[in-house]
C-alpha positions in Angstrom: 270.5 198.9 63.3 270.7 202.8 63.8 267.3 204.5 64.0 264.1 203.1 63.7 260.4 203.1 64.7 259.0 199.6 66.4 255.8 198.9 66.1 254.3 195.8 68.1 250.8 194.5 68.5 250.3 194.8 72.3 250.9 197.3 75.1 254.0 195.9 76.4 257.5 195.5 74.8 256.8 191.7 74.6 253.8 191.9 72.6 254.6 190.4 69.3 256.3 191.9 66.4 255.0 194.0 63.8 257.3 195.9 62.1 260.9 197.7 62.1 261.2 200.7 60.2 263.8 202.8 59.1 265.3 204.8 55.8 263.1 207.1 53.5 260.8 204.4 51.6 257.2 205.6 53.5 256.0 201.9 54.4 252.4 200.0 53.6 249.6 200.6 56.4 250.1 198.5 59.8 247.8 196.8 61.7 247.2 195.6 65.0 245.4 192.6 65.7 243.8 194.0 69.5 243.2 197.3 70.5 246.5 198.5 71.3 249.9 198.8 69.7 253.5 200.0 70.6 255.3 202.6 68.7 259.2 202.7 70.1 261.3 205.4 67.9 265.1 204.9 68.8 268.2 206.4 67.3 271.6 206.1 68.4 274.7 208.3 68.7 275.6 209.6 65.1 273.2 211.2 62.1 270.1 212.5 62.3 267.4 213.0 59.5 263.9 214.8 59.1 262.0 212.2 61.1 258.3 210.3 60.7 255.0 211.3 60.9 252.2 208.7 61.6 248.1 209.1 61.8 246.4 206.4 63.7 243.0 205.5 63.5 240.1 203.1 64.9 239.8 200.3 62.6 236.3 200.1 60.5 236.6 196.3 60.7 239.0 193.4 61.5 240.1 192.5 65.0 240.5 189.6 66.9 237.4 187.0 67.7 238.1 184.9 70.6 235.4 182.8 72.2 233.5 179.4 71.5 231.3 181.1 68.7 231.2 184.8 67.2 229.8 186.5 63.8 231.8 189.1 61.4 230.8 190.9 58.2 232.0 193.5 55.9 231.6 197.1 56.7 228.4 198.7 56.0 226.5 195.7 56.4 223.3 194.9 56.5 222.2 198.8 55.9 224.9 199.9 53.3 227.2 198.6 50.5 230.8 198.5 51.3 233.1 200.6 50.5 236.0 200.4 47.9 239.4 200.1 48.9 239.0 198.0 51.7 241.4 195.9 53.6 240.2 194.1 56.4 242.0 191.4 58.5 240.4 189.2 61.1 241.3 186.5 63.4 239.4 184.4 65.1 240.4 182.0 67.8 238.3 179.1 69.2 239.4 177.3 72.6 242.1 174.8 72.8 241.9 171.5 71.3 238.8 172.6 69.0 238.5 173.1 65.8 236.3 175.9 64.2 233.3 175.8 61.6 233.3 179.0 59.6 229.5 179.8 57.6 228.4 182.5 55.3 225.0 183.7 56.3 224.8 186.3 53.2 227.2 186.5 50.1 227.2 189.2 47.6 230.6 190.4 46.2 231.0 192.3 42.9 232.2 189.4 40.3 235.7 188.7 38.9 237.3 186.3 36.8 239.5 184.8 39.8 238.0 187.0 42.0 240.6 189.9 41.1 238.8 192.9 42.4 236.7 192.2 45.2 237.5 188.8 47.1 237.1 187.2 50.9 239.7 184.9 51.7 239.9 182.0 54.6 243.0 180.2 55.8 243.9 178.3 58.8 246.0 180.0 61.5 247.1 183.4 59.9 247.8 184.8 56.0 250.0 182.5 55.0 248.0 179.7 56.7 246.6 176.7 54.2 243.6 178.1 51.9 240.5 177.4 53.0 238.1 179.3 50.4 238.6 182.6 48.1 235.2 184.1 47.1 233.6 186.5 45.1 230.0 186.6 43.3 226.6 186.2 44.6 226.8 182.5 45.3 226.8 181.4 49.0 229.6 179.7 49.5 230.1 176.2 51.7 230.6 176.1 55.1 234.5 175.1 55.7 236.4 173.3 59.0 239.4 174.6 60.0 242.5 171.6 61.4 242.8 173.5 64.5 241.4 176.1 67.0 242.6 179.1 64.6 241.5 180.9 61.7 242.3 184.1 59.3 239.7 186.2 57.4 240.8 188.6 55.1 238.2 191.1 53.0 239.7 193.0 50.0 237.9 195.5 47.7 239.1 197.6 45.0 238.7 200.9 43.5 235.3 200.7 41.9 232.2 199.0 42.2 230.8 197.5 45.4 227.9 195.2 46.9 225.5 194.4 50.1 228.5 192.4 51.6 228.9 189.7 53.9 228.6 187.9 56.9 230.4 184.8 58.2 229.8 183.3 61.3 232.3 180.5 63.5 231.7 177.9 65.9 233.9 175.7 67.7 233.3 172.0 67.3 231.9 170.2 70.4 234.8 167.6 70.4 238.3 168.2 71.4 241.4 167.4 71.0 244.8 168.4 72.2 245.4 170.4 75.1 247.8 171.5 78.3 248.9 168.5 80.7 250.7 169.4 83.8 250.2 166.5 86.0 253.3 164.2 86.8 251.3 161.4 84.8 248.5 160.6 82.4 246.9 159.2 79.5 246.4 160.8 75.3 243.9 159.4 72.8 242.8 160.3 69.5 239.5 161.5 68.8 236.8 158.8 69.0 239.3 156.2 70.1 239.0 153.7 69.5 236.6 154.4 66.7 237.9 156.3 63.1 239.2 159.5 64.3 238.3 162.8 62.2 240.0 163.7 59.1 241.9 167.0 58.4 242.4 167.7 62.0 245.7 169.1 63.9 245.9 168.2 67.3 248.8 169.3 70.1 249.1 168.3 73.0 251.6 170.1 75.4 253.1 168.1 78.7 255.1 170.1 81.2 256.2 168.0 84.2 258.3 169.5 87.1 261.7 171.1 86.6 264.3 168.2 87.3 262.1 165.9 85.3 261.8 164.5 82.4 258.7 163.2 80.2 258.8 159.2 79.2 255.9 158.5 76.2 254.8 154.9 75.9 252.7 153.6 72.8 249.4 151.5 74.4 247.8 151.2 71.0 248.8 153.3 67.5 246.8 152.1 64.5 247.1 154.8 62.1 247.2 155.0 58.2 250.2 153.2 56.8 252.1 155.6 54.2 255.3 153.8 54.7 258.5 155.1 55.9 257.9 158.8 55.4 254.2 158.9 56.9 253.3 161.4 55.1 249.2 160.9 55.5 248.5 160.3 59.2 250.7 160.4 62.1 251.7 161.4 65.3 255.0 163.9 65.6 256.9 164.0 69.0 258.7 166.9 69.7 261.8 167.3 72.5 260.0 170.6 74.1 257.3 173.2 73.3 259.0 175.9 70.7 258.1 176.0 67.2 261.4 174.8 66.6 262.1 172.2 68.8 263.7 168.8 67.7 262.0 165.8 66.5 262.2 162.9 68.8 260.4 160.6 66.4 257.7 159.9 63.8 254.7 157.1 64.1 252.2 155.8 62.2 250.9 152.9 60.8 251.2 150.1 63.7 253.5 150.8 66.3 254.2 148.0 68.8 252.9 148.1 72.3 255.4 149.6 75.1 257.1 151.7 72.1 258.6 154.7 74.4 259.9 157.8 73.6 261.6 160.7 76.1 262.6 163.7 76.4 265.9 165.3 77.4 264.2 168.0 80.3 260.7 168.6 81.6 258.7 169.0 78.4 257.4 167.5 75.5 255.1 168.1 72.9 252.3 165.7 70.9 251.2 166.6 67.5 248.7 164.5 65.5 247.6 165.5 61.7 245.2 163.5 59.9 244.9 164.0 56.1 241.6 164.4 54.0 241.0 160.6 53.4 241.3 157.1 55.1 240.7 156.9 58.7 241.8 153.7 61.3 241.7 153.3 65.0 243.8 155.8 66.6 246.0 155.2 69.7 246.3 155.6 73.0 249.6 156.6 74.6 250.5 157.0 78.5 253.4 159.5 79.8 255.0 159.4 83.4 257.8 161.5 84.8 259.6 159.5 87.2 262.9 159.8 85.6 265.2 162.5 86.3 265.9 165.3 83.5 269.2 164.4 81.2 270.0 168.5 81.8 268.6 171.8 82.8 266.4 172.7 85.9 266.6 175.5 88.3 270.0 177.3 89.4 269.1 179.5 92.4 272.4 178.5 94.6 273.4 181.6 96.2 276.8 180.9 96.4 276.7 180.4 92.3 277.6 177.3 90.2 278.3 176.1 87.3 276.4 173.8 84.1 276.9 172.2 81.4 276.0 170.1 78.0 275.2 166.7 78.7 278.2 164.7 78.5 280.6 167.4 78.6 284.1 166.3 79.0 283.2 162.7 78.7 281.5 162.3 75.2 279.7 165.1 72.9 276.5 166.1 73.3 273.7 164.2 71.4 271.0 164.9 68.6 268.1 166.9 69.2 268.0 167.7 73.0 266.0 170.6 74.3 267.7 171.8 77.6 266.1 174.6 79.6 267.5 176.4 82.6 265.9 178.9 84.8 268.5 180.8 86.5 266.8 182.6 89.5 268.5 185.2 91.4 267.2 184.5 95.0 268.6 188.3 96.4 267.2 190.8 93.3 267.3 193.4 94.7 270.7 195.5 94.5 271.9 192.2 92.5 272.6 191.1 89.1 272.5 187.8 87.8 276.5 187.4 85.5 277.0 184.2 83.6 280.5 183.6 82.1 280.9 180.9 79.7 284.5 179.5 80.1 284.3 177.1 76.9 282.3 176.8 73.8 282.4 174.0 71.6 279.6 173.8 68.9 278.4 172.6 65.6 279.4 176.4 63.6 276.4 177.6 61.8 276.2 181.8 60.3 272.8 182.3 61.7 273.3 179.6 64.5 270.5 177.7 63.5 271.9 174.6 63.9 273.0 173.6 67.6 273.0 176.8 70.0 273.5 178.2 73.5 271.1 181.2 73.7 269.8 183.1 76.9 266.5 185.8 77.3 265.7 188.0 80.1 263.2 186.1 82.8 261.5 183.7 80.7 261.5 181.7 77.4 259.5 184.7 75.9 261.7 187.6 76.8 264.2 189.8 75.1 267.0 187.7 73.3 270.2 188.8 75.1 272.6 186.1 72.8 272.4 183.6 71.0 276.3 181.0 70.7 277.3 178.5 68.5 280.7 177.5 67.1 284.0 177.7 68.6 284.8 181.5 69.8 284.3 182.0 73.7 282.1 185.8 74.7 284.7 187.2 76.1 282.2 189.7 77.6 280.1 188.3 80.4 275.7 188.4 80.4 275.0 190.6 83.2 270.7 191.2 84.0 269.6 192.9 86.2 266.0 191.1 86.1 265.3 188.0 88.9 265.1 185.6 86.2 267.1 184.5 83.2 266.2 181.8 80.8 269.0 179.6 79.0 268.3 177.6 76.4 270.3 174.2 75.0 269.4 173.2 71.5 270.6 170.5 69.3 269.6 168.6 65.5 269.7 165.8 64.2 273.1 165.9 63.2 277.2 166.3 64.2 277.3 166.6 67.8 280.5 168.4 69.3 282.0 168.7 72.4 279.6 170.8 74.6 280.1 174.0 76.8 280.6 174.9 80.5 279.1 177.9 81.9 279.7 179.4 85.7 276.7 181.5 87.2 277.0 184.3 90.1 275.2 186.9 91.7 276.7 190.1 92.0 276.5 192.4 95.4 275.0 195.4 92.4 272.3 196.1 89.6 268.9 195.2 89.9 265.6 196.9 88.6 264.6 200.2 90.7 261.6 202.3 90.4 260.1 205.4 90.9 260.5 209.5 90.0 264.1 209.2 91.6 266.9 207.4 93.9 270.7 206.5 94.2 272.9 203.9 92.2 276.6 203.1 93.9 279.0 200.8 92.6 280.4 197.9 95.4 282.1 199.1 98.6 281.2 203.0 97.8 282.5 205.2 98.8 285.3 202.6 99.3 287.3 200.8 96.6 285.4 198.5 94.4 286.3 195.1 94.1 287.8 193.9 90.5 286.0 192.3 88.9 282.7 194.2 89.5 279.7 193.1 87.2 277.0 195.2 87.8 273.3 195.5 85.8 270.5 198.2 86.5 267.0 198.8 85.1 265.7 202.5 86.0 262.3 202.6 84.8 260.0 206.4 85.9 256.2 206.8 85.8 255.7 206.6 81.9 255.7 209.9 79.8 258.5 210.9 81.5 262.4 211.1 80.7 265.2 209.8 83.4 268.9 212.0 83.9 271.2 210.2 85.5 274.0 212.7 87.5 277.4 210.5 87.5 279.4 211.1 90.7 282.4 208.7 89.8 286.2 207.9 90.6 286.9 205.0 88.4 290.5 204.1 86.7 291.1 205.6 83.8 290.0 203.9 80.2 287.8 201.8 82.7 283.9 201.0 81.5 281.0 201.9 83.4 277.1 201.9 82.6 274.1 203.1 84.3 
C-alpha cells in the first residue's frame, strides 16, 4: 500500500500482472512471458528505506509460441547437455477454436523416483492448468491433446546430473471449434454435428451484438450425454457476458427441447461446451438473434449529461445474474472530465464485493479499476476521469436481489489528458471565480525518461482541495 516495485509482463501499464513487491524478504526470480516487462517503483509521502537492486537478463529458454505449429527443446540441445538449475516456462498458444497436439521428438532426462530432480511438465492453459504429462527418464513419452487452443510447458533441473534433453513439438488440430461472432444473427454447432463430437474438448464461443441489444439463444437440437441434474460429463454452459466471472444463465445437457431459449440482460453472451473423456452423442445446434432491445446498459454520450440505473429501480429489485455494461463517452475530451455521482446505493453487502457490485475502469473493460460498490453506504466523493471513455459495470448472482442504484453522469468544462514537454492547466472561469461545484480531472504525460514540475499559480478558499 506504501512503496513498492510493479512488475508487469508487457510494455504498457495494462499488460498483465506479475508481481507487487515490497518489505525486506528479497523475492523468487520473475519472468515475463514476451520480450518486455514493466518495472514501476512508487513510494508515497512518509518513510523511506535502502531501496532494490535488480539484474535483468535475456532468457536462455521459455517464451511464448503463438502460431498454428511451432517446436521447443531444452537448452543446449541437440549439441550439448543441459544445464543444472534450470527453470524454464513456456507457453504456447494455437488459434482460436483449435485445440493443440503436443509430441516429443527426443526424450532423455536424468531418472527419478517421481521424477524429483529433473522433470518436464505439460498442463493446459497455464501452471495451474489440468496435468497433461510429468516426465523424466529415457522413454519417449505419448503424444498428448490439449481441451483448448492453450498450453504450459514447464522444464525443471536440479543441482547435479544432466542429459541430451528434449524436444517437443505442437500443432493445432485442423477442426475448430468456438470462436468470435459479431453479426446481429447466426447459427453454433458442435464439432461433427450431427455426428459424435470429440471428447475432452473445451469450446467458447463469444457473441457481441450492438450496444442497445441484447443476445436471444434458442435450442434447434441438444443431444448430449445425460448425467442428470448436475451435468457434470457433457454440456453446454451459458454465460450473461464475456468476463471470467460472469453469471450463469443456465446449464444443458442431455435432451433439451426444441425452441428452448435463453437471453441475456445487455449485448453479450458467452457459449462454453466441455466434453468429458468418454461417451459421445449427437451434439446440438443452437441459433441466436438480437432483435430485442438490451434490459440495461448501452452508450451514454448526451452532452447535456444523464442519469442510469439498475433494472427495475424504484419499481422492483434488480434480478439474479445480470451483466450490465455502460460505456460512458465524453463527446468534448478535450479540456473535459467525465464526473459520475451516484445519488443511492442499494446492494447485496459483501467484504470483498464479490457478490452483486457497481464497479467502473478508465476507457474500457480492461482498464485501471477506479471503484468497485456494493452494500448500502453512498461515495460521497464523486469518479472524476480525465480519459474519453469510462466503462461501468452492473453485476449480479444467483441470489438476494436488493433495491438497485441511480447514478447521474456530466461533463465538466475542465481536466482532460495533455501532452507534450510543457503547457498551462486553469481551473473554470480563470482568472474569474470558479463555479462551485467544480470537478476537474487531468492526465499530464512528457516524452518518457523524463520528470514533470508543475508551478501552482492559485487563489482558492481556504481548507479547499485541489489536484493537478
Amino acid at each position: 500500500m506504501y512503496d513498492y516495485l510493479e512488475l508487469r509482463d508487457g510494455s504498457t501499464s495494462n499488460a498483465g500482472f506479475i508481481s507487487q513487491l515490497c518489505g525486506n524478504t528479497r523475492p523468487s526470480t520473475q519472468h515475463s512471458t514476451g520480450s518486455s516487462m514493466l518495472l514501476r517503483f512508487r513510494t508515497d509521502s512518509s518513510v523511506t528505506h535502502k531501496g532494490f537492486k535488480a539484474k535483468y537478463s535475456i532468457a536462455t529458454c521459455g517464451g511464448t509460441y503463438i502460431g498454428q505449429r511451432g517446436m521447443i527443446h531444452s537448452p543446449g540441445f541437440p549439441g550439448n547437455n543441459y544445464p543444472d538449475s534450470s527453470i524454464c516456462e513456456w507457453y504456447l498458444e494455437g488459434p482460436t477454436g483449435h485445440y493443440l497436439t503436443l509430441s516429443y521428438g527426443n526424450f532423455s532426462l536424468q531418472a527419478a523416483p517421481g521424477c524429483s530432480a529433473d522433470y518436464v511438465e505439460v498442463r493446459e492453459y497455464n501452471a495451474s492448468g489440468r496435468l497433461l504429462g510429468r516426465n523424466c527418464g529415457s522413454n519417449l513419452p505419448a503424444s498428448m491433446d490439449t481441451s483448448d487452443s492453450f498450453a504450459y510447458v514447464r522444464f525443471v533441473s536440479d543441482a547435479s546430473g544432466s542429459a541430451a534433453g528434449f524436444s517437443l513439438s505442437f500443432e493445432a488440430s485442423v477442426e475448430a471449434c468456438g470462436g468470435e461472432l459479431n453479426a446481429p444473427s447466426g447459427t453454433i454447432s458442435s464439432p461433427n454435428y450431427p455426428n459424435l463430437y470429440p471428447h475432452s474438448r473445451v469450446c467458447r464461443w463469444e457473441l457481441v451484438v450492438s450496444l442497445g441489444r441484447r443476445v436471444t439463444l434458442t435450442i434447434d437440437d441438444l443431444r448430449l450425454e445425460d448425467s442428470g441434474a448436475f451435468c457434470a460429463f457433457d454440456f453446454v454452459d451459458v454465460l450473461n457476458g464475456l468476463a471470467a466471472d460472469a453469471p450463469y444463465l443456465q446449464r444443458f445437457c442431455g435432451t433439451v427441447p426444441a425452441g428452448t431459449q435463453v437471453s441475456s440482460s445487455g449485448n453479450t453472451m458467452a457459449i462454453v461446451f466441455h466434453t468429458d473423456a468418454s461417451v459421445s452423442s449427437g451434439g446440438f445446434m443452437v441459433s441466436y438473434s438480437s432483435e430485442e432491445p438490451a434490459e440495461c446498459g448501452g452508450v451514454l454520450n448526451n452532452p447535456a449529461g444523464g442519469n442510469f440505473t439498475s433494472p427495475g429501480y424504484l419499481v422492483s429489485n434488480y434480478s439474479n445474474n445480470l451483466n450490465c455494461e455502460w460505456l460512458i463517452q465524453n463527446p468534448q475530451h478535450i479540456n473535459s472530465s467525465i464526473v459520475v455521482l451516484i445519488e443511492d446505493l442499494c446492494l447485496e453487502n459483501h467484504q470483498t464485493c464479490e457478490s452483486d457490485y457497481l464497479q467502473f475502469r478508465l476507457s474500457d473493460s480492461y482498464g485501471e479499476l477506479l471503484a468497485k460498490y456494493c452494500g448500502q453506504t453512498i461515495p460521497s466523493i464523486p469518479i472524476v476521469v480525465f480519459t474519453p471513455d469510462l466503462w461501468v459495470h452492473f453485476q449480479t448472482d444467483a441470489s438476494q436481489g436488493d433495491l438497485g442504484f441511480k447514478a447521474k453522469y456530466l461533463f465538466s468544462e475542465c481536466g482532460g489528458w495533455q501532452t507534450g514537454e510543457g503547457g498551462v492547466l486553469s481551473s473554470p472561469n480563470y482568472p474569474n471565480i470558479y463555479p462551485s461545484p467544480s470537478r476537474c480531472a487531468w492526465l499530464l504525460e512528457a516524452p518518457v525518461g523524463h520528470t514533470i514540475t508543475v508551478s501552482q499559480h492559485h487563489n482558492l478558499e481556504h481548507g479547499a482541495a485541489y489536484c493537478l
